[in-house]
C-alpha positions in Angstrom: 0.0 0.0 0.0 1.6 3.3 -0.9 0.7 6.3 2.1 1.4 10.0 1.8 3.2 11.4 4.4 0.3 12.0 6.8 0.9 15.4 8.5 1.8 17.3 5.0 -1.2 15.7 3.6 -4.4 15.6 6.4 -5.2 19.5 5.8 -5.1 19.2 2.1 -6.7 16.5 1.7 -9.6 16.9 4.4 -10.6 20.6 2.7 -10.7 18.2 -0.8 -12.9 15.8 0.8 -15.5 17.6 2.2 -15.4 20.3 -0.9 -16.6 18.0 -3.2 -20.2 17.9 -2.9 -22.5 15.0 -1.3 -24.9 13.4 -3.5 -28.5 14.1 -2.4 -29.9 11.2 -0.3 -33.2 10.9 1.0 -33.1 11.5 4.6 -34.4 8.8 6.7 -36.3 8.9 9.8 -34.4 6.1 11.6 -32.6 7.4 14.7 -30.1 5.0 16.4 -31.4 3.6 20.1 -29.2 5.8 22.3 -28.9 1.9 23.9 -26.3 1.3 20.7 -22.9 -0.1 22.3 -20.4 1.9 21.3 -17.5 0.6 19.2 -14.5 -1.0 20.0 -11.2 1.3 21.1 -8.9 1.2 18.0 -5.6 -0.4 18.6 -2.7 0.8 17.2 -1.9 -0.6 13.5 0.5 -0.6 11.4 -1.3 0.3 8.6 -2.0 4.1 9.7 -4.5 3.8 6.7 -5.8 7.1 3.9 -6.8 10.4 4.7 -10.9 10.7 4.9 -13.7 12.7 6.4 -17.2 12.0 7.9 -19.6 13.4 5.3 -23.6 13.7 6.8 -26.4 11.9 4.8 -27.4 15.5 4.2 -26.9 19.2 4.9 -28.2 22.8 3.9 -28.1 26.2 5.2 -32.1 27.2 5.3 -32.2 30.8 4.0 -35.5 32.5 2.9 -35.5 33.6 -0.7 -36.0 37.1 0.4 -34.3 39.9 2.4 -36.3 40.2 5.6 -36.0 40.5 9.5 -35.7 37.9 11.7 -39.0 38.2 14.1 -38.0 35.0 16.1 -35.8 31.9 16.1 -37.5 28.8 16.9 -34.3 26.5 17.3 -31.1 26.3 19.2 -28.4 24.2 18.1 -27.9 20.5 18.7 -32.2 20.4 18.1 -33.8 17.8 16.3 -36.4 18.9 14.2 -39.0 17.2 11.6 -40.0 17.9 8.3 -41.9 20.8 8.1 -41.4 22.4 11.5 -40.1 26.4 11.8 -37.0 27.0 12.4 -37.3 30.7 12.2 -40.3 33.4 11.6 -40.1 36.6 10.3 -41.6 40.1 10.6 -44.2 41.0 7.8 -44.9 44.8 8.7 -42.0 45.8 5.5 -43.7 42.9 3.5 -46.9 44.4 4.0 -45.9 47.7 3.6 -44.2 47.1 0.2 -47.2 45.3 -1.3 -49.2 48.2 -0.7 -46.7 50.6 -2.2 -47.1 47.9 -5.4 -50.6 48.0 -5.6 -50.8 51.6 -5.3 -48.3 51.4 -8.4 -50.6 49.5 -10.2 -53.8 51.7 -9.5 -51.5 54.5 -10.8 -50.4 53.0 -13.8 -53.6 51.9 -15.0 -55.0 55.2 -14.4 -51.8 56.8 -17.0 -52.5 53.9 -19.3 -57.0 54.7 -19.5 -55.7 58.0 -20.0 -52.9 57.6 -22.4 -55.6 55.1 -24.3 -58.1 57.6 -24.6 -55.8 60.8 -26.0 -54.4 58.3 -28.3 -58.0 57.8 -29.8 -58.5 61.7 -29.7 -55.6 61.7 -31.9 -56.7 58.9 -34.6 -60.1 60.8 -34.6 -58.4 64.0 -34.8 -55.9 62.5 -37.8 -59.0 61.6 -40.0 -60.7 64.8 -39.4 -57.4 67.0 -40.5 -57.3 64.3 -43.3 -60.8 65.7 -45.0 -60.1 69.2 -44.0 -56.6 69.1 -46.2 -59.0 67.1 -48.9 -61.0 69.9 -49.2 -58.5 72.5 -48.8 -59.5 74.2 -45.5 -56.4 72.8 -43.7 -52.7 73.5 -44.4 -50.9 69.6 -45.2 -48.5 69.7 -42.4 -52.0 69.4 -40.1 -51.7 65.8 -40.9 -49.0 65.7 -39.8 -49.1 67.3 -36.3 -51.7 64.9 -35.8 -50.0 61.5 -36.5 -47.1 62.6 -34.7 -49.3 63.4 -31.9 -51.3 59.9 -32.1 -47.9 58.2 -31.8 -46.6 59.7 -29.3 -50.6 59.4 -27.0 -50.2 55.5 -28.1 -46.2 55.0 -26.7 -47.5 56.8 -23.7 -50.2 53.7 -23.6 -47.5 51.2 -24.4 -45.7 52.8 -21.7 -48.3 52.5 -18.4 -49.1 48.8 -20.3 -45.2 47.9 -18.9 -45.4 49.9 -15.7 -48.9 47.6 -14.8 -47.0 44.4 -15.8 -44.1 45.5 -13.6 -46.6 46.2 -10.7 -48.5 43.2 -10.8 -45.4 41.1 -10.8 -44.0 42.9 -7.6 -47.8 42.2 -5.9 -47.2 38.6 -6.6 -43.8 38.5 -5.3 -44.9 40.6 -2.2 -47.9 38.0 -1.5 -45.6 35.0 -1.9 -42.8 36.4 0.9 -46.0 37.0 2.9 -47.0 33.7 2.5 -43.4 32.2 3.5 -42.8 34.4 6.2 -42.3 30.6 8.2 -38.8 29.2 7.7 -38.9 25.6 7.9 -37.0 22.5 7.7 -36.8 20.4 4.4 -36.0 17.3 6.3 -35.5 15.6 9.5 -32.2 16.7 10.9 -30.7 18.4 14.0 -29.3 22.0 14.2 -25.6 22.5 14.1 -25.5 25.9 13.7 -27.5 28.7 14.2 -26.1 31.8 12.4 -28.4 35.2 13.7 -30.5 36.1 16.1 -33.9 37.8 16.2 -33.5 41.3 15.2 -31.2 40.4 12.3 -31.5 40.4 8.4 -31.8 37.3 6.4 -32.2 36.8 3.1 -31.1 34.4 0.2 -27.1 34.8 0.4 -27.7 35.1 4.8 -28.7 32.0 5.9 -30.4 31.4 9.4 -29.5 28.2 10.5 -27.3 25.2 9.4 -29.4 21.9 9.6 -27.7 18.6 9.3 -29.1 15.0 8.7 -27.1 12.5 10.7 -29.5 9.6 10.6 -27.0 8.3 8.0 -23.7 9.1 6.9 -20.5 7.8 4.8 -16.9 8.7 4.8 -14.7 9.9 2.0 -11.5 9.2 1.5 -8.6 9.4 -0.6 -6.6 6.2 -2.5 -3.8 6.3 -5.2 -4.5 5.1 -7.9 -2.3 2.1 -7.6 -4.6 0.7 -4.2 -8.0 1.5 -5.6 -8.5 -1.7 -7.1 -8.6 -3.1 -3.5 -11.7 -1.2 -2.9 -14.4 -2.5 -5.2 -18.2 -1.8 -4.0 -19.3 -3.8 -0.8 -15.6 -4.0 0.2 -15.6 -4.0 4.0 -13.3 -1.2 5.9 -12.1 0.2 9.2 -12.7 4.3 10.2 -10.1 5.2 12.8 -11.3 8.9 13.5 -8.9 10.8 14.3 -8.4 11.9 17.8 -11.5 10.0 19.4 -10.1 6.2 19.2 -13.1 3.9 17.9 -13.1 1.9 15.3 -16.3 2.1 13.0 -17.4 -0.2 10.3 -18.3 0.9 6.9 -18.8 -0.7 3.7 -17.4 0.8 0.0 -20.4 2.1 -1.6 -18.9 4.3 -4.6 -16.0 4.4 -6.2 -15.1 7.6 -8.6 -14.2 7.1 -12.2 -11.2 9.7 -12.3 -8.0 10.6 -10.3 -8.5 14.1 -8.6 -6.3 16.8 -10.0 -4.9 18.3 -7.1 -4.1 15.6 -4.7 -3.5 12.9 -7.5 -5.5 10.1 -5.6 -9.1 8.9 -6.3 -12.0 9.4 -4.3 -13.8 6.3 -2.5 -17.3 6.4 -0.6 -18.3 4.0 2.3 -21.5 3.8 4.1 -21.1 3.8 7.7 -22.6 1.2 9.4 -26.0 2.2 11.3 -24.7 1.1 15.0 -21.8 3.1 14.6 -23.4 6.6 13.1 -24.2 7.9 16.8 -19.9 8.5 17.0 -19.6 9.7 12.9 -19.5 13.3 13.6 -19.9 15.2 10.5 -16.7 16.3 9.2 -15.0 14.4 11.7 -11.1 14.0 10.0 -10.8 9.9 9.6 -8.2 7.4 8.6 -9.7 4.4 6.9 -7.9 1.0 5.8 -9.6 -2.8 4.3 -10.9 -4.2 7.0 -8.5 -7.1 8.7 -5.0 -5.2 7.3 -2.6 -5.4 9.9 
């Protein structure tokens, strides 16, 4: 088995492993029996195994999808929460307030666009009448002419308001919808791991409010040269030694990637972690991982 040199490598590697993003899993409502033994103290092996790291089932920052204050935070980290519960609530007075400013708008530019409408057929009745007059010689040509000009410009005015309503009604829409959503909740069954502002605070689609994290499930990543990898074929059994903590957790080779990772040169493998041993797979928990039996 070829092994990088492990301190040069960990850091590296680790910010590759959990950089690479986790394929979507449905979450699963299973929780481990707090009863589940915990698992066996590692014992020092030669083998000091390849650089990995505990990846959750799944994992999102919950933002709303507009910029609002924070009325109230229903959550503090380390909570479990189900599918559909709030994690945060916000206040609606500047929603409200905004969506009567757009339907004002709109009142207004409907009111330009009857009027626009109705001097633009002034002017076409206006244009015909000049039209006669010039026939029968009582008005100069260039009357004709005043009046087209002046039916053009009554009908862009028209065209005009037409866009400002469309603009308005849009906003109402998008007003009634963040009043509507003025709940944040969870996707999923997960538990809170980080809980970034408080009540008081702005949020909005680029400041999330909490980070929520499924760890019903999870797998570990971890890196192999391309010269090992044919060791680890899916439904291989190995070891996870995490780093620091001393247990040894079982895990089975689920995927195996098709192509060598440019900056570290090694391939990426995935391997479920077995169910009795998720309680002690902290997410992004820094792991070493070897076959299971090496010596």
């Amino acid at each position: 088995m070829i092994r990088s040199p492990r301190v040069a490598m960990v850091v590296a590697l680790v910010a590759a492993l959990v950089g690479c993003a986790a394929p979507e899993v449905t979450p699963t409502t299973a929780v481990v029996p707090a009863s589940t033994p915990a698992p066996a103290l590692a014992q020092p092996a030669a083998d000091p195994g390849y650089v990995g790291v505990v990846i959750p089932a799944a994992a999102v920052d919950l933002a709303p999808t507009y910029d609002g204050e924070i009325e109230r935070i229903a959550v503090a980290v380390g909570q479990w929460v189900e599918a559909g519960a709030e994690v945060a609530r916000f206040d609606p007075a500047a929603a409200r307030e905004a969506l009567a400013m757009a339907q004002a708008e709109v009142r207004v530019a409907q009111g330009e666009a009857a009027q626009a409408s109705a001097m633009a057929r002034h002017a076409g009745r206006r244009l015909a009448t000049e039209r006669v007059l010039v026939e029968q010689g009582i008005s100069a040509a260039h009357e004709i002419d005043d009046a087209q000009a002046e039916r053009a410009r009554h009908g862009a005015a028209s065209s005009s308001a037409a866009g400002r309503i469309a603009g308005a009604k849009a906003r109402v829409l998008q007003l009634e919808r963040e009043l509507a959503q003025t709940s944040l909740v969870a996707p999923f069954r997960g538990q809170i791991s980080l809980v970034y502002r408080e009540a008081g605070a702005q949020a909005g689609p680029s400041k999330p409010v909490v980070r929520l994290v499924d760890t019903s499930s999870s797998f570990v990543r971890f890196a192999v040269p391309p010269v090992d990898v044919a060791a680890f074929r899916a439904g291989a059994a190995v070891e996870v030694v995490l780093d620091g903590v001393g247990v040894t957790l079982a895990a089975t080779v689920r995927d195996v990637a098709p192509e060598v990772d440019p900056p570290s040169g090694k391939i990426f493998v995935e391997a479920q972690i077995a169910a009795a041993s998720v309680p002690y797979a902290r997410p992004h928990s820094p792991a070493s991982v070897r076959l299971a039996g090496s010596p």
